[in-house]
N, C-alpha and C positions, 0 to 999 in steps of 0.2 A: 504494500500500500504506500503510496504515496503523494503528500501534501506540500503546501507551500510554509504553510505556520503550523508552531506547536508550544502549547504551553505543558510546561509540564514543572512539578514541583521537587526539589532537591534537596533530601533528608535520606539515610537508608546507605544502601548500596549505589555508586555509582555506573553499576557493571550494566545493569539492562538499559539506561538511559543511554548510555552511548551505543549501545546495539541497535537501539529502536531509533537513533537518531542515525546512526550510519548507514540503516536498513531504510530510512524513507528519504533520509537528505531533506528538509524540510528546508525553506531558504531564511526563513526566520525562526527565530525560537524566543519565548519566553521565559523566564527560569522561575518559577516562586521560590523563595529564598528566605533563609533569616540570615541573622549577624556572624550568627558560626554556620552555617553551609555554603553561604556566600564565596570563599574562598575555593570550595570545590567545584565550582562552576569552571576553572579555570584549570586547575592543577588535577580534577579527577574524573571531566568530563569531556571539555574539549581537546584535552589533551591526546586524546585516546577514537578520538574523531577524525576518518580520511578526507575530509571536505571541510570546510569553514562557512560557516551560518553567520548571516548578522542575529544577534543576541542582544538582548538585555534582560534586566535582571527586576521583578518587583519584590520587595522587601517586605516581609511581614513580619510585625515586632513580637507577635507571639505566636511560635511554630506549632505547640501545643493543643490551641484553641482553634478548631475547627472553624468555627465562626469569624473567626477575623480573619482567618487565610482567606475563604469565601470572600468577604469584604473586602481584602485585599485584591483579587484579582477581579471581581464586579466591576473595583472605581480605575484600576491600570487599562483593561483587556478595550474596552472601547477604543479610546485614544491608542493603543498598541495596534490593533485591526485599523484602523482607517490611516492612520500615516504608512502603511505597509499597503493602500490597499485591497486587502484581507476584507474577508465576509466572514462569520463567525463559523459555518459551518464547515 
């Protein structure tokens, strides 16, 4: 399968993110992110990636709570979709 955009959230293992991003080549990617996974976007994800996505990163201050990741990428993922472009689906 493969898409143009992908949000995806960074906590866990690194290993299938980079599979499933090297497996579709998405041309952009979203990362949700906290203050400590942040750093792996870099050093444990793209690193290990045969093509290069533009990326950025939305930051959520509590990785824990369900609800504010949600909220978190509600008030990013618009403004992300439309300067890309991008339709949500």
């Amino acid at each position: 399968m493969t898409f143009r955009g992908a949000v995806i959230s960074v906590g866990g293992s690194p290993q299938p993110i980079a599979v499933s991003l090297n497996e579709a080549k998405p041309a952009y990617v979203l990362f949700l992110v906290s203050e400590d996974s942040r750093p792996e976007v870099e050093t444990r994800i793209l690193s290990k990636l045969n093509y290069t996505p533009q990326y950025n990163c939305a930051m959520t201050p509590n990785p824990g709570d369900v609800a504010i990741c949600y909220e978190t990428v509600r008030q990013k993922l618009p403004g992300w979709l439309a300067e890309r472009g991008l339709q949500p689906e």
